[in-house]
N, C-alpha and C positions, 0 to 999 in steps of 0.2 A: 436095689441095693447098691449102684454102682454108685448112685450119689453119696452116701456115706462114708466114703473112704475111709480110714483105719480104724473105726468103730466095726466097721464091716470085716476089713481084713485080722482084726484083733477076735471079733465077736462072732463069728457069721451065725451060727443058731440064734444068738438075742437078736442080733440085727434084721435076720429072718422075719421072727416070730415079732418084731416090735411092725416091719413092713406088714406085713398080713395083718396086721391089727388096726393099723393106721389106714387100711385101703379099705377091711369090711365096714369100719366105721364111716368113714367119709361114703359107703358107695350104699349107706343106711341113712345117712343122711340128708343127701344130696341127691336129685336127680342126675343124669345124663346132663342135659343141658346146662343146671347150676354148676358145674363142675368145669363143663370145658368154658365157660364163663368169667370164671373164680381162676385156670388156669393163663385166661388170656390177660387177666391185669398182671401187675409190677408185681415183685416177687415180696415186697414187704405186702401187700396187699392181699394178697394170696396167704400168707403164714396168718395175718389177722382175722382169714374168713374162719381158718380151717383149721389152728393152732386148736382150739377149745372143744371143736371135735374129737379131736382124740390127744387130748392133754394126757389123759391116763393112759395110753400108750408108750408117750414118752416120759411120765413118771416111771413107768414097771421096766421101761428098757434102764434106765441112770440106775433104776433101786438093782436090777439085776447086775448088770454092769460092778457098781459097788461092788456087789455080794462074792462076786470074782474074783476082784481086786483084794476083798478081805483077807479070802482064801489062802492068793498068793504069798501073801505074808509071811 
């Protein structure tokens, strides 16, 4: 979570629960080894292996996110 910065410090239960979601998927998807693999290239290269692994994680964090924001209003 620390990478998130004020999504994190604004959100921290979606930012939570978007993390947890984002690590069972990749650690379902992905061996051990494909991973620290996938970890050792460039950082754009890395979002391209693993972005569509858990795209719907970071759809249900934005959709959440919104729904807050609606709230606020």
């Amino acid at each position: 979570m620390r990478d998130a910065g004020a999504t994190a410090t604004n959100y921290p239960q979606i930012t939570k629960e978007y993390c947890d979601c984002s690590a069972d998927k990749i650690m379902k998807a992905m061996t051990k080894d494909q991973y620290v693999k996938s970890v050792s290239k460039p950082l754009e290269d890395q979002v391209k292996e693993v972005l569509l692994i858990f795209q719907d994680c970071v759809n249900e964090l934005r959709h959440r996110i919104d729904s807050v924001k609606r709230q606020a209003k």
